[in-house]
N, C-alpha and C positions, 0 to 999 in steps of 0.2 A: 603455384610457384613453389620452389623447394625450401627451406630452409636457408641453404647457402644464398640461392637467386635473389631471395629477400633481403638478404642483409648486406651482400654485395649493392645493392637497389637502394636500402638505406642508405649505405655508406657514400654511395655517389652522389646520392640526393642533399647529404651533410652536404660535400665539399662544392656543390654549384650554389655560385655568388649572380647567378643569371636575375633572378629573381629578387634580392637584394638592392642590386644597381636600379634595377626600373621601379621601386620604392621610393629610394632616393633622387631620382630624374623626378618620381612624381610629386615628392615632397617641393623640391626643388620650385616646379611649375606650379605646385600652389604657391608657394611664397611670394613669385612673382607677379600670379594673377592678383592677391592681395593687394602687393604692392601700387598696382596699375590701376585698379578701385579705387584704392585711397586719393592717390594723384589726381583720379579723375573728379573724383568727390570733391577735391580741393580746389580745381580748376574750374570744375562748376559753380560754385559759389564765390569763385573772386569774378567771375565771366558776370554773373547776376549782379552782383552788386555793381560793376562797372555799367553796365546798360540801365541800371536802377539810376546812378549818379546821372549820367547821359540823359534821361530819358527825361528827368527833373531838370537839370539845366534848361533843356528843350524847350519846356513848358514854360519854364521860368522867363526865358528869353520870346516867347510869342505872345505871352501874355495872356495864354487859355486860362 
C-alpha cells in the first residue's frame, strides 16, 4: 500500500463508530445478563425458603 492509501485507510478507520456502538450493545447485554442472575439468585432463595416453610408445616400438621 502507498503511503497516501494508508493514511487515507487510517483516517477512515479514526472516523468509523461501527465498532464503538457494538462495545456498547455488548456492554449493555452484560449488564443485563447480570442483572437477570441477580433476580434469579434472589428468587431462588425466597422460592426455598417458602417450600422449607411449607414443607415444616406439612410435617407439623401429620404429625411424622
Amino acid at each position: 500500500m502507498g503511503h497516501r492509501k494508508m493514511v487515507k485507510f487510517l483516517r477512515k478507520l479514526g472516523r468509523d463508530t461501527r465498532g464503538a456502538t457494538a462495545v456498547e450493545y455488548g456492554l449493555i447485554l452484560a449488564l443485563v445478563f447480570l442483572s437477570m442472575v441477580g433476580a434469579v439468585q434472589s428468587f431462588g432463595t425466597e422460592a426455598i425458603t417458602m417450600w422449607s416453610k411449607i414443607e415444616a408445616s406439612v410435617i407439623a400438621a401429620s404429625g411424622v
